[in-house]
C-alpha positions as CSV (number, residue, x, y, z in Angstrom):
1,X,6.5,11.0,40.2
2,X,8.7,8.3,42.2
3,X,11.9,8.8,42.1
4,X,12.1,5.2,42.3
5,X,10.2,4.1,39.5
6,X,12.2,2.3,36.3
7,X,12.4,2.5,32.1
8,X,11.0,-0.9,31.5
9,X,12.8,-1.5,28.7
10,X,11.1,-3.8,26.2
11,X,13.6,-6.3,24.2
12,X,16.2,-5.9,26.7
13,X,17.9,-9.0,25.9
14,X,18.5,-8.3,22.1
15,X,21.1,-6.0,20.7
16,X,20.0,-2.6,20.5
17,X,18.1,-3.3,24.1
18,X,21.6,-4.6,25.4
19,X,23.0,-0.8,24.0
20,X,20.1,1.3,25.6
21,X,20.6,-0.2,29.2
22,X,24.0,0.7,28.8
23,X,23.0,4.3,28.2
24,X,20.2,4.2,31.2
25,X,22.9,2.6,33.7
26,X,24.9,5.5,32.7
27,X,22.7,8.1,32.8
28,X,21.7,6.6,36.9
29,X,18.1,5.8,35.9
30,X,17.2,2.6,38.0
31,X,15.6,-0.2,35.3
32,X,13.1,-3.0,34.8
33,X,14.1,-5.3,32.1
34,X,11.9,-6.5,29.8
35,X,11.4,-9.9,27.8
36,X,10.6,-13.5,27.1
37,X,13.1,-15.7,29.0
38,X,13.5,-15.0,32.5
39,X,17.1,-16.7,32.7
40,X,18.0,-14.3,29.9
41,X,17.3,-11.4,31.5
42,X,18.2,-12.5,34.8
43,X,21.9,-13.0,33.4
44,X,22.1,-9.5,32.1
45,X,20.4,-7.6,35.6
46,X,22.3,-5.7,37.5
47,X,22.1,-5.1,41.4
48,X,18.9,-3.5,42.2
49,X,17.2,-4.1,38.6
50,X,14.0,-5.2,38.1
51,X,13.2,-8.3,35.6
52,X,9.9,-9.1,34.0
53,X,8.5,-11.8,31.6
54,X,6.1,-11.2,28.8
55,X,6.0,-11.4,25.5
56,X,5.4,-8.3,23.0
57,X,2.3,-10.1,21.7
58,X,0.3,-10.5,25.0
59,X,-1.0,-7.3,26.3
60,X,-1.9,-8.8,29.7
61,X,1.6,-9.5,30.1
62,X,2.9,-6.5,29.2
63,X,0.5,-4.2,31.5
64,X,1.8,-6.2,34.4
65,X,5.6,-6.1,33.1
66,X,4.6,-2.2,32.7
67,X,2.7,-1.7,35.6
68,X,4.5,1.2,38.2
69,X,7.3,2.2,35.4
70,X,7.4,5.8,34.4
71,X,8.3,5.2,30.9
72,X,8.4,2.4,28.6
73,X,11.3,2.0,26.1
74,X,10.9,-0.7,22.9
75,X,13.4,-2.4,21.4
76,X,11.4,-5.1,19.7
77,X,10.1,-5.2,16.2
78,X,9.5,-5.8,13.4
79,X,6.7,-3.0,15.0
80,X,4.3,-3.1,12.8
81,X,3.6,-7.0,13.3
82,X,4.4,-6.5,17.2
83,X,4.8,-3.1,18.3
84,X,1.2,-2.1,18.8
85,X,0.7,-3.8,22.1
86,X,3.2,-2.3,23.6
87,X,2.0,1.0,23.0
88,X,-1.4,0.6,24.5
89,X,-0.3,-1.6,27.4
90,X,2.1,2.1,28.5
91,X,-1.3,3.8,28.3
92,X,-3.1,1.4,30.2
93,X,-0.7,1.7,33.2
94,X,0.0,5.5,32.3
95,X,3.3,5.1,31.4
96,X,4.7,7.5,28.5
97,X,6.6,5.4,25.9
98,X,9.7,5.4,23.4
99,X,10.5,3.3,20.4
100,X,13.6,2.4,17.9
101,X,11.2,1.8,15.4
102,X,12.3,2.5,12.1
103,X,9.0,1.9,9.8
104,X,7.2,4.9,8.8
105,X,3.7,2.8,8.4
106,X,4.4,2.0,12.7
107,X,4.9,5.7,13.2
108,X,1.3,6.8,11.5
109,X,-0.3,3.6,13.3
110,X,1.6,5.7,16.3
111,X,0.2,9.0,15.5
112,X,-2.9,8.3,13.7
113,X,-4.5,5.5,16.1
114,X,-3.3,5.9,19.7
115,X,-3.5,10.1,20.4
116,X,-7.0,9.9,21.9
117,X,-6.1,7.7,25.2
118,X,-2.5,9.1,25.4
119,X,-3.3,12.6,25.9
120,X,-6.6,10.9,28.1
121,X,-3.8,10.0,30.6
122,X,-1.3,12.3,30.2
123,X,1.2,10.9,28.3
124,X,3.8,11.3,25.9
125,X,4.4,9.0,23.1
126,X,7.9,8.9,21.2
127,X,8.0,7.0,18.8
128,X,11.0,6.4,15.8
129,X,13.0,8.1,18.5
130,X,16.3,7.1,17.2
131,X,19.0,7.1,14.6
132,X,15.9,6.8,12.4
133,X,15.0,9.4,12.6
134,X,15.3,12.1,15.2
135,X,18.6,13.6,13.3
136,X,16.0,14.3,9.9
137,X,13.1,16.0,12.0
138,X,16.1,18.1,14.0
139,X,17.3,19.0,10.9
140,X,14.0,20.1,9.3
141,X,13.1,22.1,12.0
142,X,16.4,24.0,12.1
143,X,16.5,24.8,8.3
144,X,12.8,26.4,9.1
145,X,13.5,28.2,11.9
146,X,15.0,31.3,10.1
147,X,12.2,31.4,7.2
148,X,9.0,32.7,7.2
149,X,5.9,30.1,7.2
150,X,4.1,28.3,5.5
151,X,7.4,27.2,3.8
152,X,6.7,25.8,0.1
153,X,9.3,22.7,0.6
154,X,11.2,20.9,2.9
155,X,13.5,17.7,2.3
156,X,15.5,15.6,4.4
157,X,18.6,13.6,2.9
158,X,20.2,11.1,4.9
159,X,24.0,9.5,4.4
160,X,25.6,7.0,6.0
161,X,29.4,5.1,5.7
162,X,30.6,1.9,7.1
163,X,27.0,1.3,8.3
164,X,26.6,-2.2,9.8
165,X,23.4,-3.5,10.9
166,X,22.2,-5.9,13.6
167,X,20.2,-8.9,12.8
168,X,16.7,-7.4,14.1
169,X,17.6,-4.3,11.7
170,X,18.1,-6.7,8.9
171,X,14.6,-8.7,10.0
172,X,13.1,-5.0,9.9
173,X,14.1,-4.0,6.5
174,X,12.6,-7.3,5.1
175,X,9.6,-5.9,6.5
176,X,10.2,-2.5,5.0
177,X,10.8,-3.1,1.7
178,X,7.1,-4.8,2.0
179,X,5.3,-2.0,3.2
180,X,3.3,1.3,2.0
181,X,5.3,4.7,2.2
182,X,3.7,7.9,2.2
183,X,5.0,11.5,1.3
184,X,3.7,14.8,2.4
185,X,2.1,17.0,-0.2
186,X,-0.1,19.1,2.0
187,X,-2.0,15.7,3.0
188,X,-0.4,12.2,3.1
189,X,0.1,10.9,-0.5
190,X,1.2,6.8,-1.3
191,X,4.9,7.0,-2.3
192,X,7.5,4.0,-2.0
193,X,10.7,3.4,-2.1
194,X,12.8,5.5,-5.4
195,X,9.1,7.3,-6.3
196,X,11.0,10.7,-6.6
197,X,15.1,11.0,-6.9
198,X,17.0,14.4,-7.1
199,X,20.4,16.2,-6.3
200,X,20.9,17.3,-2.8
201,X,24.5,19.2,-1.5
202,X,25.8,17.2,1.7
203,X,29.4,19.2,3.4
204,X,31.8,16.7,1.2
205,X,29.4,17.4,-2.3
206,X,26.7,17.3,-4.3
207,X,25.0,13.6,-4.4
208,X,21.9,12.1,-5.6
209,X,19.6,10.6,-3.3
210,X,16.4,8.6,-3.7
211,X,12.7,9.0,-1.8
212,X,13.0,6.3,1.5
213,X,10.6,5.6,4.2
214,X,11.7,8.1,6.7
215,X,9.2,9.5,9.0
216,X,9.6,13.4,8.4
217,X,6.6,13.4,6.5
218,X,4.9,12.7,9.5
219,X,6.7,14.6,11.9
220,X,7.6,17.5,10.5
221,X,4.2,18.7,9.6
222,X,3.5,18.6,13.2
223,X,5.8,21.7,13.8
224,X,6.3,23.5,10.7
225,X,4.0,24.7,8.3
226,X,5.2,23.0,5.1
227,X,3.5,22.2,1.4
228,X,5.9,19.3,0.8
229,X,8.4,17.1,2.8
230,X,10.0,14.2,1.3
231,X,12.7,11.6,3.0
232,X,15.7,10.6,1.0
233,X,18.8,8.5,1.5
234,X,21.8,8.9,-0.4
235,X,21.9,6.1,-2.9
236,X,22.4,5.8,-7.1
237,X,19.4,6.7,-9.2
238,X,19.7,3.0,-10.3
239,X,18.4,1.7,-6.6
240,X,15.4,3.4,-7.0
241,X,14.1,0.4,-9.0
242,X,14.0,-1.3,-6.0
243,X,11.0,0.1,-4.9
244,X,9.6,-1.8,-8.0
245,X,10.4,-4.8,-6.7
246,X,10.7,-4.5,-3.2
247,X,7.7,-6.3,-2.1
248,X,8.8,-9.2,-4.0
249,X,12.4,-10.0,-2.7
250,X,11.2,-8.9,1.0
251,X,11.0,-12.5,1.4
252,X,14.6,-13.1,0.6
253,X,16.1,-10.2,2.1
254,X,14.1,-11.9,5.5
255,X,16.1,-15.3,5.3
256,X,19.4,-13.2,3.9
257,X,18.8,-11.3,7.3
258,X,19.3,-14.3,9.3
259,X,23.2,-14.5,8.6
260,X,26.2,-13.0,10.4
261,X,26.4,-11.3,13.6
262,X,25.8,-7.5,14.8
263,X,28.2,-4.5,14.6
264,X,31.4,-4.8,17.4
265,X,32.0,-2.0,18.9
266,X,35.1,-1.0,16.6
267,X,32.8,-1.3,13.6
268,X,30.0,1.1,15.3
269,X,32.9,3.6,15.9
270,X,34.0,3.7,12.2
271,X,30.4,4.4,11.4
272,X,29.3,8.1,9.9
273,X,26.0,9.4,9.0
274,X,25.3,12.8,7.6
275,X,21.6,14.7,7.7
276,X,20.8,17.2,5.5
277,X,17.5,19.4,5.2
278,X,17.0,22.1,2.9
279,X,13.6,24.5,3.6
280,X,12.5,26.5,0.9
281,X,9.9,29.6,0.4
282,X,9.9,31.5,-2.6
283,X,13.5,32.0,-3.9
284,X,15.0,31.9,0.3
285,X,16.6,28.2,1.0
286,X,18.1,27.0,3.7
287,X,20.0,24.4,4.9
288,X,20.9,22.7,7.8
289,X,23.4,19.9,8.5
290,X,23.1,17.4,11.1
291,X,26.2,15.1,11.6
292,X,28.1,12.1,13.4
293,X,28.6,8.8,14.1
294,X,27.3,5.3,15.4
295,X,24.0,5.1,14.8
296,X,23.4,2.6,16.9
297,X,25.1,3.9,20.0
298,X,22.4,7.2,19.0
299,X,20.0,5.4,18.8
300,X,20.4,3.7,22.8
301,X,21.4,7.2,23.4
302,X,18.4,8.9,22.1
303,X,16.3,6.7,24.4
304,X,17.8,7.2,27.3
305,X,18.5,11.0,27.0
306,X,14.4,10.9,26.0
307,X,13.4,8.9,29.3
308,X,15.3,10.7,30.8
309,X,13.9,14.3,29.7
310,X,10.0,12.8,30.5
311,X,11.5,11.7,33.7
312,X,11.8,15.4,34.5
313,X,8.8,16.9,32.6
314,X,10.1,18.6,29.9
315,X,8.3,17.2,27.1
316,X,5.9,19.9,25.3
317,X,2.4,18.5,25.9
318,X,1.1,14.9,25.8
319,X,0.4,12.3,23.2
320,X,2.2,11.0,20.2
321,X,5.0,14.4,19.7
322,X,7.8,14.6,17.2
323,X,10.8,15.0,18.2
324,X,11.4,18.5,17.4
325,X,7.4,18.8,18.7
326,X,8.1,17.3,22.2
327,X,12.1,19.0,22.8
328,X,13.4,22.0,21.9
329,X,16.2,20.9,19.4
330,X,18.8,23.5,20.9
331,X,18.2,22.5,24.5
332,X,18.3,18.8,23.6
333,X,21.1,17.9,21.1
334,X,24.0,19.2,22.5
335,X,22.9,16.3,25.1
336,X,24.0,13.7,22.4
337,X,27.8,15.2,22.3
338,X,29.9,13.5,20.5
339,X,27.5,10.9,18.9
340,X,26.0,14.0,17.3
341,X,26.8,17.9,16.1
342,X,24.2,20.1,15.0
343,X,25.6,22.6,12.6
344,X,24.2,25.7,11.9
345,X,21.7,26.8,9.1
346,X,23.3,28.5,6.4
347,X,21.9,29.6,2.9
348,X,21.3,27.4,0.3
């Protein structure tokens, strides 16, 4: 590969696109900035930087914006009204890809409708390769690792504190709240928001937690032999009524989204998340603990750790991976120091 060819980073101009160039420039790999308004991005470009124009909705645009990049990272969503073209313009021009998606019906679309011509041309498609939610698939695959498969269940409970989101996050979860969910129970099976709640032990307690749209039930099947995996964020019993009425007040939560700013930097730093997966097989459990802070600055650094890893062929095969499918989870994480720890498994 050129050693001279960019990220074309997708939505550079917006929030989380502003964060991951920040990780790129750090990380040395040269850059092609992606987006609508050519002043916009022209304000933002560095020395040496490429700028492109196209919008997420034209494919023609975006194979030429693409065209000569090794890897392709998007930032803009909502991705399941305008993430599609994205992904097929990287395979057009054989570039692998990345997203911050965070909707689990984006990531099936991902896995389910785009494998054939990825592995065609070689390459590898990443997608919901951030904060949500690499730190769940790390942490299922770790809890496995010591049991003997085919494991009978696997769960993945999420926590945050002092989480604030960006506007396009808040646009997203209007989306969200709107669409289907699926769980794993040796197929895919409809599920929503709240469908299932239970008791799961993070390090500071025991806390109930409600069935979310993560996108372990996708991924985690793809490197573990598993009867059931179910995503869950910590949350009281009481919210899972909002996946009664979620579809209804999407609307709302849209215009709601509209208001205030994005995190500052102080308020990203005062953010915590905690991941916990538990792996069970007859009476054996374990559980692993995946921990740390600013999501977002994770999520930027995610993509540009990921980039950078294709950059130097270390992905496991071609095509739509999982995370802990594409990297080994030991080799990897300890790239994301301090932003995240992996702890190890211990009994249930």
């Amino acid at each position: 590969m050129d050693d001279d060819s960019p990220l074309a980073v997708l939505g550079a101009t917006g929030y989380t696109g502003g964060l991951v160039l920040e990780q790129a420039r750090a990380l040395g790999l040269p850059l092609r900035l992606v987006g609508r308004r050519r002043d916009a991005l022209e304000a933002i470009a560095l020395d040496g930087e490429e700028v492109r124009v196209a919008d997420a909705t034209r494919e023609a645009e975006l194979i030429a914006a693409f065209d000569g990049a090794f890897a392709v990272a998007s930032t803009a969503g909502p991705f399941l009204r305008v993430g599609a073209k994205p992904v097929g313009a990287a395979i057009t021009v054989g570039a692998h890809y990345l997203d911050t998606s965070g909707e689990q019906p984006f990531a099936r679309l991902v896995y389910e409708g785009f494998g054939e011509s990825a592995e065609e041309r070689g390459v590898v498609l990443l997608t919901s390769f951030g904060f949500d939610y690499v730190p769940g698939d790390f942490a299922a695959r770790l809890a496995a690792e010591h049991l003997t498969e085919p494991l009978d269940e696997l769960v993945v409970a999420y926590s945050t504190t002092a989480q604030r989101t960006s506007r396009g996050t808040r646009a997203t979860i209007a989306q969200v709240l709107a669409q289907p969910q699926v769980a794993w129970e040796g197929r895919l099976v409809p599920s929503r928001f709240g469908r299932t709640t239970r008791r799961v032990t993070f390090p500071f307690g025991e806390r109930g937690v409600v069935e979310w749209g993560g996108t372990e039930p996708l991924t985690v099947p793809r490197h573990t032999e598993v009867r059931s995996v179910r995503s869950y964020l910590r949350q009281p019993r009481a919210a899972a009524l909002g996946g009664l009425v979620g579809p209804f007040v999407a609307p709302l939560v849209g215009l709601a989204g509209r208001i205030g700013g994005s995190p500052s930097p102080e308020q990203r730093r005062r953010n915590r998340f905690t991941v916990v997966a538990e792996a069970r097989r007859g009476v054996e459990c374990r559980r692993a603990v995946v921990a740390g802070h600013d999501t977002y600055g994770l999520t930027a650094a995610l993509i540009a750790r990921g980039a950078e890893a294709l950059r130097a062929g270390e992905a496991r095969g071609s095509g739509p991976l999982a995370p802990a499918e594409a990297f080994d989870v030991h080799a990897f994480a300890p790239r994301l120091a301090p932003l995240l720890e992996l702890r190890a498994a211990e009994p249930c």
